[in-house]
C-alpha positions as CSV (number, residue, x, y, z in Angstrom):
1,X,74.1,68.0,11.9
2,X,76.5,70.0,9.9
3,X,79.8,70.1,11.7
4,X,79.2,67.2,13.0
5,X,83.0,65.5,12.0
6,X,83.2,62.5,9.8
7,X,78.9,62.2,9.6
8,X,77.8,58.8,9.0
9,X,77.0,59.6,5.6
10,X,80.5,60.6,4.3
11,X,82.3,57.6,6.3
12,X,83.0,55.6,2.9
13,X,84.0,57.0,-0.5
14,X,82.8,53.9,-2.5
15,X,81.4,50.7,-2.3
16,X,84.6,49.8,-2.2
17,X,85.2,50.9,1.3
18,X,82.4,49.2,2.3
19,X,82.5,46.2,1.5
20,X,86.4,46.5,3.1
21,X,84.9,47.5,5.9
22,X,82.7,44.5,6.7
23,X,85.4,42.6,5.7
24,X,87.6,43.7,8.2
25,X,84.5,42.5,10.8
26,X,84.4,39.1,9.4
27,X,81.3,39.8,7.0
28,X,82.0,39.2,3.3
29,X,79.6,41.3,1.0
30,X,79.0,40.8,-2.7
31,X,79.2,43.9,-5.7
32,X,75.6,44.2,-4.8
33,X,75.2,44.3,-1.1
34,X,77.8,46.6,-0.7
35,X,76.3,48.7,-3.3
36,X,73.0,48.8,-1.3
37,X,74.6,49.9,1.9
38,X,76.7,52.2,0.6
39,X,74.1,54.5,-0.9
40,X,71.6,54.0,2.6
41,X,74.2,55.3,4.3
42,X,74.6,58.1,1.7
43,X,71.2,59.2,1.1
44,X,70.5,58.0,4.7
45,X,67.8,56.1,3.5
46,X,66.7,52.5,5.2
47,X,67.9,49.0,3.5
48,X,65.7,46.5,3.6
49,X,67.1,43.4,3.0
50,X,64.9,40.0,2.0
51,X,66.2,36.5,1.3
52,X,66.0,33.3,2.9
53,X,66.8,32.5,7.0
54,X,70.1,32.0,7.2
55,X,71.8,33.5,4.5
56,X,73.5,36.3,6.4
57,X,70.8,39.5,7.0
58,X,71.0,40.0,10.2
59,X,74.4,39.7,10.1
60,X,74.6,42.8,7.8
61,X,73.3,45.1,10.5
62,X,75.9,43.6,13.3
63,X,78.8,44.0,10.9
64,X,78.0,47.5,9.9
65,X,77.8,48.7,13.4
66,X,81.2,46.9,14.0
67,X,82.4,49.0,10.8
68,X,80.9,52.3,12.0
69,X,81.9,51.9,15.5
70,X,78.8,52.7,16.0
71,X,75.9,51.1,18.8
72,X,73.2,48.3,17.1
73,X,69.9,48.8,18.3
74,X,67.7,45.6,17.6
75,X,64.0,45.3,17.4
76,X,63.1,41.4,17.0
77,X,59.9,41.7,15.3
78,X,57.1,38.8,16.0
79,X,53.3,38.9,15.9
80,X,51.0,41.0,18.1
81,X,54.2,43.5,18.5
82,X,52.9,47.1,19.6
83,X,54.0,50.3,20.3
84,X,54.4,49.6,24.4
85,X,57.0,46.7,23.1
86,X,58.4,48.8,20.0
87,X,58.6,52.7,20.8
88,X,57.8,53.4,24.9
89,X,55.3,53.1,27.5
90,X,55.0,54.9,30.8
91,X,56.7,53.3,33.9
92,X,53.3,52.9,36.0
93,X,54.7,51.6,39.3
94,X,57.5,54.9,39.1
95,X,53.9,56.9,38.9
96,X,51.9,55.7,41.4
97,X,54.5,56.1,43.8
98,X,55.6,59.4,42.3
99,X,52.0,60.6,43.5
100,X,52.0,59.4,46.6
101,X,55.1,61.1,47.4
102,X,53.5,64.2,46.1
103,X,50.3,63.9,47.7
104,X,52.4,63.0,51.0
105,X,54.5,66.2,50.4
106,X,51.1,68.2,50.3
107,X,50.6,68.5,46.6
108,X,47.4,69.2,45.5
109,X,47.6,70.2,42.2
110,X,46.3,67.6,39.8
111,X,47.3,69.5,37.1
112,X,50.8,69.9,38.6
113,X,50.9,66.3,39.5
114,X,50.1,64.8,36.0
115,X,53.0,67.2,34.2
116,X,55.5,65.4,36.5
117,X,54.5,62.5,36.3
118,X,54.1,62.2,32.3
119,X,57.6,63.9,31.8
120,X,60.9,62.3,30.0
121,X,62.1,61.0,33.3
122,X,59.3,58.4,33.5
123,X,59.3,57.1,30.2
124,X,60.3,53.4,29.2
125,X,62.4,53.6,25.6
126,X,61.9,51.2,23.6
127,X,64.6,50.3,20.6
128,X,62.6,52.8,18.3
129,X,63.0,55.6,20.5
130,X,66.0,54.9,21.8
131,X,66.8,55.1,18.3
132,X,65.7,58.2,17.7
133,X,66.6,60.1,20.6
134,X,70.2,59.1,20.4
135,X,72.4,62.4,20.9
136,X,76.0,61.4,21.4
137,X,76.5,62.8,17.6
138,X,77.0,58.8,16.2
139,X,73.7,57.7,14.7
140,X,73.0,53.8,15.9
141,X,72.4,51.7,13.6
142,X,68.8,50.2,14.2
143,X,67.8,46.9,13.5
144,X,64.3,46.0,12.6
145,X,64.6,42.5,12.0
146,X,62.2,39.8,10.6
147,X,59.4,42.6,9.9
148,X,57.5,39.2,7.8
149,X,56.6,38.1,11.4
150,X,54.5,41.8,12.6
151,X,51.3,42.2,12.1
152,X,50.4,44.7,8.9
153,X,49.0,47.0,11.6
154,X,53.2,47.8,13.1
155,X,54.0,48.1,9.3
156,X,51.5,50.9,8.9
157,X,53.3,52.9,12.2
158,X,56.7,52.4,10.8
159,X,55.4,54.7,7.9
160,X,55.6,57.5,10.5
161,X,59.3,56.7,11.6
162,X,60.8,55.7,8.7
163,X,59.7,58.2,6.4
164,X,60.0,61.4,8.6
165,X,62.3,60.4,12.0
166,X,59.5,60.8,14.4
167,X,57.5,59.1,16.6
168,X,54.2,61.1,18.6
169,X,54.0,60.8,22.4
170,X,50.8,62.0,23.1
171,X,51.7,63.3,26.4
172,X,55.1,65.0,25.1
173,X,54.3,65.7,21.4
174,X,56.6,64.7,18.4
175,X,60.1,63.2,19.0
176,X,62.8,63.7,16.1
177,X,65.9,62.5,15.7
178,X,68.4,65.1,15.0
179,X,70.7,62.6,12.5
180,X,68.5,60.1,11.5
181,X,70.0,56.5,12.4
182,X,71.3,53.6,10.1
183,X,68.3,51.4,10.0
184,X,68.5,47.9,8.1
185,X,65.2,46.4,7.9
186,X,64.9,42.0,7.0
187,X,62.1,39.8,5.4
188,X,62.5,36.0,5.2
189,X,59.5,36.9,3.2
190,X,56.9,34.5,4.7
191,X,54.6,37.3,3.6
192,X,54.8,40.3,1.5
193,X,55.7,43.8,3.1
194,X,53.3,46.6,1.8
195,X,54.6,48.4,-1.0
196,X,54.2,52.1,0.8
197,X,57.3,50.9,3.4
198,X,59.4,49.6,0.6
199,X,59.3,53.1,-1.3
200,X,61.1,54.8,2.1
201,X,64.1,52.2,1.8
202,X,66.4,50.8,-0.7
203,X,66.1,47.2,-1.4
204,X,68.2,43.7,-1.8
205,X,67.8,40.4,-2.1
206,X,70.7,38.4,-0.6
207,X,70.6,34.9,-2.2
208,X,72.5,32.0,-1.4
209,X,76.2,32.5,-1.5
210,X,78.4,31.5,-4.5
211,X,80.9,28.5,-3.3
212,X,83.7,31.0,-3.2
213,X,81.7,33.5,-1.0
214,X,80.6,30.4,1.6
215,X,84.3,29.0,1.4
216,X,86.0,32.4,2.6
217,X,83.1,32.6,4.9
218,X,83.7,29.6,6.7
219,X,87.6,30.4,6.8
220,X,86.8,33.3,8.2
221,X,83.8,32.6,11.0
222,X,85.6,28.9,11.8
223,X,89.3,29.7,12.7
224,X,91.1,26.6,12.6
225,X,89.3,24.9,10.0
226,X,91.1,22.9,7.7
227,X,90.8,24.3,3.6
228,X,90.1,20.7,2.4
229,X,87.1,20.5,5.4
230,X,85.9,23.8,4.5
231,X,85.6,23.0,0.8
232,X,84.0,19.7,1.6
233,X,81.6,21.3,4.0
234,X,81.0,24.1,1.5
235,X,80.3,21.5,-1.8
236,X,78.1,19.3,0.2
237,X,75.8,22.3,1.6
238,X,75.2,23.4,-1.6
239,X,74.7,20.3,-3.0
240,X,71.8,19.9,-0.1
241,X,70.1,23.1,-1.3
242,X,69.2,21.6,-4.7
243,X,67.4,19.4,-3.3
244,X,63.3,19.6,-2.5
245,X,63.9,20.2,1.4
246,X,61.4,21.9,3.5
247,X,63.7,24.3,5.1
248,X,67.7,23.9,3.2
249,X,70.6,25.0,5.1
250,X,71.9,28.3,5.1
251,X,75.4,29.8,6.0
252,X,74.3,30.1,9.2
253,X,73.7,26.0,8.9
254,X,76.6,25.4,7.1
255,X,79.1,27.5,9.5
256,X,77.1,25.4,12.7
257,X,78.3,22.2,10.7
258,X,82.1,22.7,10.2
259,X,82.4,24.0,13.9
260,X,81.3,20.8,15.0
261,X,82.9,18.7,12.5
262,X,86.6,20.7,13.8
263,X,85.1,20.2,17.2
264,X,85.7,16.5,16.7
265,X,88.4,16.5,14.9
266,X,87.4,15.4,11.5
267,X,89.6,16.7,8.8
268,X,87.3,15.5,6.1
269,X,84.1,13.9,5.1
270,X,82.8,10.2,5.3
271,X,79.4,9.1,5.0
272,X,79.5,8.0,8.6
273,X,80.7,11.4,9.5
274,X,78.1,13.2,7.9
275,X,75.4,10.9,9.0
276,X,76.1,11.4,12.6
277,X,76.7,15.0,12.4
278,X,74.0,16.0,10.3
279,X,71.6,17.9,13.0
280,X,73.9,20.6,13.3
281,X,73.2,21.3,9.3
282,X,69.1,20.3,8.8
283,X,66.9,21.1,11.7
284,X,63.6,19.0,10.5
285,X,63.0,15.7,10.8
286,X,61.6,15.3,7.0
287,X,64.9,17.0,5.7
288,X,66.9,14.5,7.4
289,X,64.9,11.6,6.3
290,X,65.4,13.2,2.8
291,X,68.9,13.9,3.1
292,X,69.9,10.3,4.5
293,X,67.6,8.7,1.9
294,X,69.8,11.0,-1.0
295,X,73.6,9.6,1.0
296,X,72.2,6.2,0.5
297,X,72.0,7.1,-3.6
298,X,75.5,8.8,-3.6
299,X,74.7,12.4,-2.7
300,X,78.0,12.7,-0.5
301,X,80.0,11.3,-3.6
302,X,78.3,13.8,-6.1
303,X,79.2,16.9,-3.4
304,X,82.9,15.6,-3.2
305,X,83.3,15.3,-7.4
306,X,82.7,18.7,-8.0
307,X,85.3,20.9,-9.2
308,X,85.4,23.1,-5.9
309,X,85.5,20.2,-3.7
310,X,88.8,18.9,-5.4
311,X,90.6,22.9,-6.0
């Protein structure tokens, strides 16, 4: 609203300041990312945000609420996810005794009776309308993540929110939000998102991090650990990733890894530490197999010659 102080929209001057920002919360954005979220915050447009798991989405959304100040709103998406789980549905036990208080009291109108008892006060919020309806003059910042895993059916409702703020309760009519709120929408992509909700958002792919990106992200998530782990850590996750795994490791993976390698104590890497260490990095049974079969032909040795490794 327009005297609103500071609105969302006008918190940064440049990308710049964003990417300072979630910098400042312990995320470390590229050129590009902070690009993207810069301009949905100033057009106030959604960001959707595809890549593979693990490579630091979700962690977008959390670190831009941090950065705002503002409250995150999360709507895990998974399949068969309807509007009772998504938006609201009507508290029925509240109802039913609702009306028998009423009848008990002498109330006979039905009329009367259903008014009350379909009113705000006995409505369940879900994340979307919470969303929406949030009034304390800070937008939340609303999380719709893993949207891959709803049915196409959801995908066709978020149409309505996305693209004009509202959500229809038939008994109440159209809900709006008054400042629409921050809303970063993810993909693993394990299927394609329709076309018509791409066009409401703007769009990036977050890749794989460089080595330098992972390296200052593991300094910064794993206090403690030491440069020459990190760097290790860092040269041998990446080094997994070219191979042919069924799932490779992501940061998430690769920050998992050097918190247990510092849990026990390990300031560098041996192939007997990585062998018994190397759940916390691969999480199937094939990609182990795979991995321990590549140690055996010098994959550890390859990750510790390169360049990065050594710096």
């Amino acid at each position: 609203m327009e005297g609103t102080p500071l609105r969302t929209r006008d918190r940064f001057a440049s990308p710049e300041e964003v990417a300072q920002a979630l910098e400042s919360v312990g995320y470390i954005a590229d050129r590009a990312l902070a690009v993207a979220v810069y301009l949905a915050l100033k057009l106030e447009r959604p960001l959707f945000l595809e890549g593979q798991p693990g490579v630091g989405k979700t962690a977008v959304a959390l670190a831009l609420s941090q950065a705002l100040g503002a409250r995150l709103i999360r709507l895990q998406c998974y399949e068969g996810l309807d509007l009772q789980s998504a938006v609201y549905e009507w508290d029925y036990t509240r109802q039913l005794l609702e009306v028998r208080l009423l009848e008990a009291a002498g109330e006979r109108d039905k009329g009367q009776i259903r008014r009350h008892i379909f009113s705000p006060e006995f409505l369940l919020r879900r994340p979307l309308l919470q969303a929406l309806e949030a009034s304390d003059g800070l937008p939340p910042v609303l999380l719709i993540d893993e949207l891959d895993r709803a049915d196409e059916e959801f995908e066709a409702f978020l149409l309505e929110v996305l693209g004009d703020w509202q959500v229809t309760v038939p008994e109440l009519g159209t809900i709006r939000a008054q400042v629409p709120p921050v809303v970063v929408v993810t993909s693993n992509r394990t299927r394609e998102v329709h076309d018509a909700l791409k066009r409401r958002c703007l769009y990036c792919w977050i890749d794989y991090p460089s080595f330098e990106k992972e390296y200052a992200i593991v300094l910064a998530k794993v206090p403690g650990a030491p440069e020459r782990l990190a760097r290790q850590v860092v040269a041998f996750a990446q080094t997994v990733r070219e191979l042919d795994l069924y799932k490779s490791p992501g940061v998430a993976e690769t920050l998992d890894w050097a918190a247990a390698l510092l849990a026990l104590d390990h300031g560098s890497l041996t192939a007997e530490v990585v062998e018994e260490t190397l759940g916390a990095l691969l999480k199937y049974h094939d990609d182990l197999q795979r991995v321990r079969e590549a140690l055996r032909q010098g994959l550890l040795e390859r990750a510790l010659a390169r360049p990065e490794a050594l710096a």
